[in-house]
N, C-alpha and C positions, 0 to 999 in steps of 0.2 A: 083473575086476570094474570096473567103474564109477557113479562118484557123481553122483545125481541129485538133482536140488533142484526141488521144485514148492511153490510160494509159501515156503512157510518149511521144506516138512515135506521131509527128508532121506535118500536112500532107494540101499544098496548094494548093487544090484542087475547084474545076469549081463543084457548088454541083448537074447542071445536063449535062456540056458534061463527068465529068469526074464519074458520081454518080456510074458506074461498077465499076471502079478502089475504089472509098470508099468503098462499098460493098466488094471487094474480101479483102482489109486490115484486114476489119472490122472483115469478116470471119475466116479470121487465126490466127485471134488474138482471139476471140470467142471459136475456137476450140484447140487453143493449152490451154487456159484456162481450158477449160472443160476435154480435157486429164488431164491433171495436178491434177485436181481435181476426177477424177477418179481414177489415180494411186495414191492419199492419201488416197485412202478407201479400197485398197484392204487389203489381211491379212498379217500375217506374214511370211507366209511358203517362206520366199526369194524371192518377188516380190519387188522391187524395188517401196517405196512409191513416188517418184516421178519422172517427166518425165528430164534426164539430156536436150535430144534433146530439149525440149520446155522450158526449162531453158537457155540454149544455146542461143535461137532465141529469146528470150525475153529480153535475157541480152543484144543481139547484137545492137535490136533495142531500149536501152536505158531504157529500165523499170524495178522500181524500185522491187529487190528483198534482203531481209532479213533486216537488221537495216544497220543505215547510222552510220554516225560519232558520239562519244560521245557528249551527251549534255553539255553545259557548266555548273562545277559545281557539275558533279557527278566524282563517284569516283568508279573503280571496284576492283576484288581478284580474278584474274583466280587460281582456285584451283589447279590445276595441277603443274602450275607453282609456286604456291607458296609451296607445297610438294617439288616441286627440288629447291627451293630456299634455303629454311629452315631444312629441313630434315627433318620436323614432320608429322608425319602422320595424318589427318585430313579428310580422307573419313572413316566412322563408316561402320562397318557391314561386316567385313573382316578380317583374319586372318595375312598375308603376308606381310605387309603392305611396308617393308622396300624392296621387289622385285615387288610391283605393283604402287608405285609410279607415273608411267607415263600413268595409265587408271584408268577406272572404272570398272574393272572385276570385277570374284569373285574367281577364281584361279589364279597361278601365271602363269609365262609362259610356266616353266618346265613340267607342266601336261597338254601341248596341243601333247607330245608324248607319254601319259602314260592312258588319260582317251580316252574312245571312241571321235568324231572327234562332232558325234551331242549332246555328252556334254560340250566339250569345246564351241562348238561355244554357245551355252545356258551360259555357264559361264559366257559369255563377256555380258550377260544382266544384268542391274544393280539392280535389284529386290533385298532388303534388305538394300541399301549401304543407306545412307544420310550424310551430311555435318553439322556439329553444329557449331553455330556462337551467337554471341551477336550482341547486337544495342538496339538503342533508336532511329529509325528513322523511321519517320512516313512512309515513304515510301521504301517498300525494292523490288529492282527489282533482276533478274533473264533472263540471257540467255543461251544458249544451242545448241545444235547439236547431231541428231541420225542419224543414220546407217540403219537402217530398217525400216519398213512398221510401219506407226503408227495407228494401229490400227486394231480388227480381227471381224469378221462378228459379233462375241458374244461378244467383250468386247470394251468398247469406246476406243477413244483417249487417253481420261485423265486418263484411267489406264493403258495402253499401254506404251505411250509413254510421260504422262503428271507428274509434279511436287505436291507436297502436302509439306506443311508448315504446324508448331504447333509452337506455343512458350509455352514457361514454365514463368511464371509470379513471383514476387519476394515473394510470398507465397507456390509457390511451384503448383499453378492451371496450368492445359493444359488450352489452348486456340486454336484452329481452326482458321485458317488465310484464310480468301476468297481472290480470286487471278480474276487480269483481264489478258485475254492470248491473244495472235493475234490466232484471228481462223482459222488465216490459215494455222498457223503453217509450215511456209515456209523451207526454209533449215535451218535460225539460230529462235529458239523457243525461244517466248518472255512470260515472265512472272511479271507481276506487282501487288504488295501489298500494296493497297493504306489507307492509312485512320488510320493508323494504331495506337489503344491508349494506353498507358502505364499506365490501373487501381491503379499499385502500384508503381507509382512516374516514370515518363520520364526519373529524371536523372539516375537512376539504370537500367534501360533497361529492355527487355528480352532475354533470353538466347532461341534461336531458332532452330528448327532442321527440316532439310528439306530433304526430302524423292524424291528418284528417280525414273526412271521411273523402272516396272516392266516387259516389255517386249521388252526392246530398250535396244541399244547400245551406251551410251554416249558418242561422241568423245571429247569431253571440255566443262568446265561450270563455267560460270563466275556468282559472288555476288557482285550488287553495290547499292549504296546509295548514299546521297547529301553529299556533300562537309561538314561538322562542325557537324557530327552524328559520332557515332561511330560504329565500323565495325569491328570485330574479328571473324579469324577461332579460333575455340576449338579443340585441341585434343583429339585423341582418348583415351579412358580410359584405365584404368588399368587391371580393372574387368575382372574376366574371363567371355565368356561368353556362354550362350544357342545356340548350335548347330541344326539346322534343317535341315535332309535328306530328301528330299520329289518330290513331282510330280507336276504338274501343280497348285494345289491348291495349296501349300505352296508358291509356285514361285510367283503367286497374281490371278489367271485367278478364276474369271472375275469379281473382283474388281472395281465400277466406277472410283476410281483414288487410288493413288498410297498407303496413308494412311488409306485404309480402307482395304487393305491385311491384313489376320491375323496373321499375321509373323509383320507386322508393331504397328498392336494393342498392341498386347504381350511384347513387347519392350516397347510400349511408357505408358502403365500404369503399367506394374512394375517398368519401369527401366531398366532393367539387358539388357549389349550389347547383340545384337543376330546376327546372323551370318549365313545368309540364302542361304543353300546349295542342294536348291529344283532345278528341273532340267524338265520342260514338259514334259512330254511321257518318263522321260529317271530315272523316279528314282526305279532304278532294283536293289538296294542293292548289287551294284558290290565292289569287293575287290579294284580296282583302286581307285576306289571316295575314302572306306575307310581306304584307307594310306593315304589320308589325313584330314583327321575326326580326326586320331590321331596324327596328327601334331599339332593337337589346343588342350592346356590345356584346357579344357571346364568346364563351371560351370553345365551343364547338355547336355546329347545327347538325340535329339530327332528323333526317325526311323519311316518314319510317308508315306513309299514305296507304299504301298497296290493298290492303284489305279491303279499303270502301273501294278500291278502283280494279274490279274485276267486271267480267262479261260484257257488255255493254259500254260502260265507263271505260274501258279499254284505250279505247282511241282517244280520251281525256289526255292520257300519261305523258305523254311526249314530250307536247305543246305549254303543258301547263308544268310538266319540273322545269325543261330548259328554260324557262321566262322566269320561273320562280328562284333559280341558282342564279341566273344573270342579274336577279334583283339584289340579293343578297352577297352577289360578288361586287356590285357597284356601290352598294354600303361600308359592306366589308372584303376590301380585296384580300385579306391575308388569313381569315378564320376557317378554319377548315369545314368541311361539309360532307355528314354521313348517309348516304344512301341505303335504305334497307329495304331488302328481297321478302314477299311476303313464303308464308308455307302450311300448311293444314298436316297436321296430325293423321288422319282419315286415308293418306294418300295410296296407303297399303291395299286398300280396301273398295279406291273410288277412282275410276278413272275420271269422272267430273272433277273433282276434286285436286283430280294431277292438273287438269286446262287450265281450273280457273287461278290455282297461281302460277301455272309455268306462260300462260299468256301475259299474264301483269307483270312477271319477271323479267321476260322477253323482251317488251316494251320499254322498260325501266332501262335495262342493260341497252337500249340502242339508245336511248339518253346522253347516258353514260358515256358512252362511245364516243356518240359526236360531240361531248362537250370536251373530252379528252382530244380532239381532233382541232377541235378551235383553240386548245391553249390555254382554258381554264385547268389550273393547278388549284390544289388542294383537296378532289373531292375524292373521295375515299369509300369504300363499297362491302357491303356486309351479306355474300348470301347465304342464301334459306341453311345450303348442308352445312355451315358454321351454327349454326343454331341448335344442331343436332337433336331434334323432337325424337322421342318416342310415342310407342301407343298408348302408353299411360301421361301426355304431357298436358291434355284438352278435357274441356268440360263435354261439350257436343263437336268437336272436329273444327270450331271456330277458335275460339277463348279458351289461352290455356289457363288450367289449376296451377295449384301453388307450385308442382314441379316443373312444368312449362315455363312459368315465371320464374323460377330459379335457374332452368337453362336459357331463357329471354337475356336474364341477369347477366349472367357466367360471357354468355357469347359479348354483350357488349363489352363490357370488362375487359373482357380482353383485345378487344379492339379501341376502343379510347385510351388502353395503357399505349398501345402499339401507335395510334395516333400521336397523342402528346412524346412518345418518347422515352417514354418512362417505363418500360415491361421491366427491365430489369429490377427495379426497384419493386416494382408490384409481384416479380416472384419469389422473390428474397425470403423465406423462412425466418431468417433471424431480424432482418433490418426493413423488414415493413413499414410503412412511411406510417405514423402513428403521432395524434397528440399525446400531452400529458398534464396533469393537472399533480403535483407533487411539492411544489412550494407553494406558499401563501398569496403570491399574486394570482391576476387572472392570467394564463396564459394564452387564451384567445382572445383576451383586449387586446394584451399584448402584441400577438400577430396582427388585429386590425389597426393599432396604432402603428405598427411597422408598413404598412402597406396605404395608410395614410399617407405618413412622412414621407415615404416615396414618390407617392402620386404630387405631393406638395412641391418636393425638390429633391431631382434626382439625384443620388450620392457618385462620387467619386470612387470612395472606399468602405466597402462593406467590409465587418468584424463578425463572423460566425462562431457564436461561441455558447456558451454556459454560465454559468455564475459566476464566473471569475471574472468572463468580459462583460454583465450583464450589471454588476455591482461595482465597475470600474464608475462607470458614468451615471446609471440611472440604479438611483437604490434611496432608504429612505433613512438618513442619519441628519446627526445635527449640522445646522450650517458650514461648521468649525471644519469635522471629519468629510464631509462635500466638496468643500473646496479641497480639501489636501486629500483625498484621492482624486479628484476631477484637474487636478494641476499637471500630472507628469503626460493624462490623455491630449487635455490642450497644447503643452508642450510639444509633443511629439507628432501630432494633427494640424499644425499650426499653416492658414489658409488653405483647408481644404476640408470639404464637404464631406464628411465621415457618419455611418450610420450604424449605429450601435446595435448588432443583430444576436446579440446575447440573451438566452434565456436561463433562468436560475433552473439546476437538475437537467438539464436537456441529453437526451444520450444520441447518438447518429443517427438512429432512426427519427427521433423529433425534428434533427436537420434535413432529413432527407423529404419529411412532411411540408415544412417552410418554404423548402428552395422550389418542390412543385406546386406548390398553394400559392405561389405568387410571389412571394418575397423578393426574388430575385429578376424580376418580369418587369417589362416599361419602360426600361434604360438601360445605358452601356456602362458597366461601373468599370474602371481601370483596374483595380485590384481588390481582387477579395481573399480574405485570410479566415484560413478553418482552424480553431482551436475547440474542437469535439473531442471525446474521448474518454474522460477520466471517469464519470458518470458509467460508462459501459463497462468498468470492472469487475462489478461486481454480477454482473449477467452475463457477461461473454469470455470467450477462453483470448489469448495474444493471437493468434490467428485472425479470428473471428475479428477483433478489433481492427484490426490490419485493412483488412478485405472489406470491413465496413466502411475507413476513412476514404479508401482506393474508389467504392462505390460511390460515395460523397462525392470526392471529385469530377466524378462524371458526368453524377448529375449537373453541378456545377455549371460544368463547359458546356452541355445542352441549355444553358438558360441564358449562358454569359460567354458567348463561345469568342470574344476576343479580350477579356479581363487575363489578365495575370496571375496565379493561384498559388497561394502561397499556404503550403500544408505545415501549421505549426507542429510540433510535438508536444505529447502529453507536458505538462506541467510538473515538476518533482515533488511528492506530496508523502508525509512524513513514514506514512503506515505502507509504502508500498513502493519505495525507492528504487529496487531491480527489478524488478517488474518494470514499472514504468520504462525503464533503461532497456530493458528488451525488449518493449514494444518498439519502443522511437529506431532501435538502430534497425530493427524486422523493417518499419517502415520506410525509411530514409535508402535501408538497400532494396526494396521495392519500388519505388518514385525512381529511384538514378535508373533501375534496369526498366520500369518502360520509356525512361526521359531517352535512355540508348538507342530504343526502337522507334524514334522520332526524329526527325529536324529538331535540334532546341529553337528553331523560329519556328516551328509550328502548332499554330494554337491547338492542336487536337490533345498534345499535352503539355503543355506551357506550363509547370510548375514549379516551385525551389520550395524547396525540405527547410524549414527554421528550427534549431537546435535551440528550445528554451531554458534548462540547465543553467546556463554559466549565469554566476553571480547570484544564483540560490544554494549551493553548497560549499562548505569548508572544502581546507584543505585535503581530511581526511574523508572527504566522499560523503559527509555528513550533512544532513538540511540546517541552515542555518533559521532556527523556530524563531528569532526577532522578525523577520521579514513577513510571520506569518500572523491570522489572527486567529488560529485553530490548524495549525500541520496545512491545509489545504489552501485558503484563500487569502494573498499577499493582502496585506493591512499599505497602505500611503508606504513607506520605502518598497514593500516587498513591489509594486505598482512602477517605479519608478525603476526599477530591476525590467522588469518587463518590455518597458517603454523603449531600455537602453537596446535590450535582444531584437528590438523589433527594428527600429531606428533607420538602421542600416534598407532595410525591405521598403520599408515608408517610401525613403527618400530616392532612391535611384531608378 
């Protein structure tokens, strides 16, 4: 006798009177395999990607399917469960959050009787949604569960039905996270991120955000790590965000994986939440979908239909955008609205291919027209030749590949910089609007707590600043040292509504991320004061620093275009005293020469230059170190020095 073992199943067998009976085992076990593996390749039109019956008989005979018991040591976060534990919301990329709680959709429940039945069930894909979390751990895993077919003749697994991770680094860099997966991708989907290094210090971490699948239904998904790492869900923001109406391209098709949809790009290198309300084959510009377009304050809508509304559907267009902007401008009179021209790849090659988007374009643009004709403002227009495809941009001359979707990307980019206002800022080289994670607090609580307090009660006078103005008011010392720095800000604030916009380490560019992320948004502050800078020494040359504060300002006056602006000068800091003195007075004679090319009443440059200096140095030009509690940051007198410099600006 001898013992045989085929996958789990155990088998004492005579290897020639009994060699048929090994044979027929062997066979069934061979072939349900091979089913199994056949029903993971089909597509997605409701075919079931795996075999239940050959799961069944696999399971019955003991072999092993999906992950066993936790390892010792690790430590998980079923996200769902932690949404109904905690009541915060923590899947991004969605509206509803307080009635979707218990999935991963992208509508609520109430609109599986109000939208058609094959947009609902599209909704329950989670194309757009991801999870933001922190850690410092070298290894982050990932498990999961879909519903549907993973994966379509045109587009892999890994965009299908697979995971994409980025982390954001404590300067504010994306980084790309390579992943190990079980390829078999059995019922529970295993994901591992091993190796993983923390360029800007282990112990601050990075702040990470991972992206779901685009064509699956996620029934639960758990985050874990080792035991003595750290592991946080992050809430969703505050931010209003970018809306996208769209077709199978928006939704992700045919993405290799999940982060290189162009809906995911757009997000992840501006920033701004988005909120992907694309739908395959089904985006018709219907009145359903947009009741609830206008349920979301939106920082921008984007109408991007055209692909399902060729040939035929033609005569659709018209009738059903102008009712559908006139819905959304009676919601929202003031949001802006982006109109997108469809375009095929193939065009070289097809003259059908040239009809069926230059008639849908046609169309769209006499929209357009007339809405422009009636008087609605804000709606704004992206065509096809901004898009600029090549013949390598598509998978079949529909759905572009990963390059396609990288010029999808690029083109809107550049059109929502130009929308919002902001290109100058987005083409900056040096002063790229950018988080940072470099002190010990959170600095994206931090920014939601600032946009909180806003929303609560709007300030009078905003403090943009750094550690200096960050640790004036909010920092964490004994009672004693709290009030005797928190006295000379009282003092000098005294009956008015002041909002401490200070972050510890912030260089210009972290300001320039804040003032477009919102911070500055909602209200009319009277006066805002910029103390940025000193942080930027040791990255950028006197010039450079210059041209970044001059950018600050601008952005400024686009957000707060009748405040008062009062650009402080660097602080005198022990290690760097002429310097410092070069920059201020580069600066000071930059602000008078464009205040010259202005009205001084007109807000376009409304500013006054603050000289901080006086009363931090001796006689002999020297830092007086009492005032200090390390050369850089005024201790309670050095605070009270500050207060005196400002005082004057405060009050008149």
């Amino acid at each position: 006798m001898k013992r045989f073992s085929i996958f789990n199943l155990d088998l004492d067998l005579n290897p020639v009177r009994d060699r048929s009976i090994f044979n027929f085992h062997l066979t069934i076990v061979l072939l349900l395999a091979l089913f199994n593996l056949q029903c993971s390749m089909v597509n997605a039109a409701g075919i079931p990607n795996r075999s239940k019956l050959g799961h069944a008989v696999l399971k019955k005979q003991g072999c092993f399917l999906g992950v066993g018991a936790d390892s010792e040591g690790e430590k998980w976060i079923n996200v769902l469960q932690y949404q109904a534990d905690t009541g915060t919301d923590v899947v991004c990329g969605r509206w509803w959050g307080s009635e979707m709680r218990s999935n991963f959709h992208r509508l609520p429940d109430r609109a599986q009787k109000e939208v058609r039945s094959a947009v609902w069930g599209l909704s329950k894909q989670s194309a757009g949604l991801s999870i933001k979390f922190h850690s410092n751990a070298p290894v982050i895993r990932v498990r999961y569960r879909v519903t549907g077919g993973l994966n379509m003749f045109h587009m892999p697994t890994t965009g299908v039905s697979g995971l994409d991770l980025y982390a954001t680094d404590g300067n504010g860099q994306l980084r790309w996270c390579a992943s190990r997966f079980d390829l078999s991708f059995k019922d529970t989907i295993n994901y591992e991120f091993r190796h993983l290094t923390y360029f800007t210090g282990e112990r601050r971490g990075y702040d990470y955000e991972l992206f779901l699948p685009l064509y699956n239904e996620v029934s639960w998904l758990e985050i874990g790590a080792d035991e003595g790492y750290d592991l946080r869900l992050l809430p969703v923001t505050r931010e209003a965000p970018i809306v996208v109406y769209g077709t199978s391209i928006g939704q992700g098709a045919c993405a290799s994986r999940t982060g290189m949809a162009w809906t995911n790009i757009v997000k992840r290198e501006t920033g701004f939440p988005l909120i992907n309300l694309a739908f395959s084959g089904n985006g018709m510009l219907e009145p359903e979908v947009f009741r609830y377009l206008c349920e979301i304050d939106a920082r921008l809508y984007v109408l991007d239909c055209l692909p399902n509304l060729t040939e035929e559907k033609v005569p659709l267009i018209f009738d059903r955008l102008i009712r559908g902007v006139e819905m959304l401008r009676a919601e929202h009179p003031d949001t802006p609205i982006l109109l997108v021209e469809h375009h095929y790849a193939n065009a070289s090659s097809s003259q059908r291919a040239i009809d069926r988007y230059a008639n849908s374009n046609r169309e769209q643009r006499r929209a357009y027209d007339t809405l422009c004709q009636r008087g609605v403002t804000g709606v704004y227009y992206l065509g096809h030749d901004e898009l600029a495809f090549t013949q390598e941009s598509m998978v079949e001359g529909i759905h572009p590949n990963d390059i396609g979707m990288r010029q999808y990307a690029d083109a809107y980019i550049r059109k929502i910089w130009q929308i919002f206002g902001d290109s100058e800022c987005a083409d900056s080289p040096l002063f790229w609007p950018r988080t940072q994670q470099r002190d010990p607090y959170s600095w994206l609580q931090r920014h939601e707590q600032v946009l909180q307090r806003n929303c609560d009660e709007a300030p009078q006078i905003v403090m943009i600043g750094n550690s200096i103005t960050h640790y004036w008011t909010d920092a964490t010392r004994s009672p004693e040292d709290t009030k005797a720095y928190r006295s000379s800000w009282d003092r000098l604030f005294k009956g008015r509504i002041v909002h401490n916009l200070g972050f510890g380490f912030d260089r210009i560019e972290n300001g320039l991320w804040r003032v477009i992320h919102g911070e500055l948004s909602g209200y009319s502050a009277d006066k805002v004061f910029l103390l940025l800078g000193t942080n930027n020494l040791s990255t950028n040359t006197d010039e450079e620093i210059v041209d970044g504060m001059l950018m600050l300002i601008r952005a400024v006056r686009r957000y707060q275009p009748t405040a008062r602006i009062y650009q402080c000068g660097i602080m005198p800091r022990h290690d760097q005293l002429q310097r410092v003195a070069h920059i201020n007075a580069l600066l000071k004679e930059k602000i008078e020469a464009q205040r010259s090319m202005f009205n001084v009443q007109c807000s376009m440059f409304n500013v006054q230059y603050i000289e901080m200096t006086p009363g931090f140095l001796d006689s002999d030009g020297h830092l007086i170190e009492s005032l200090f509690s390390d050369g850089l940051h005024p201790n309670a007198r050095g605070y009270e020095i500050e207060a005196r410099n400002l005082e004057k600006y405060v009050k008149e």
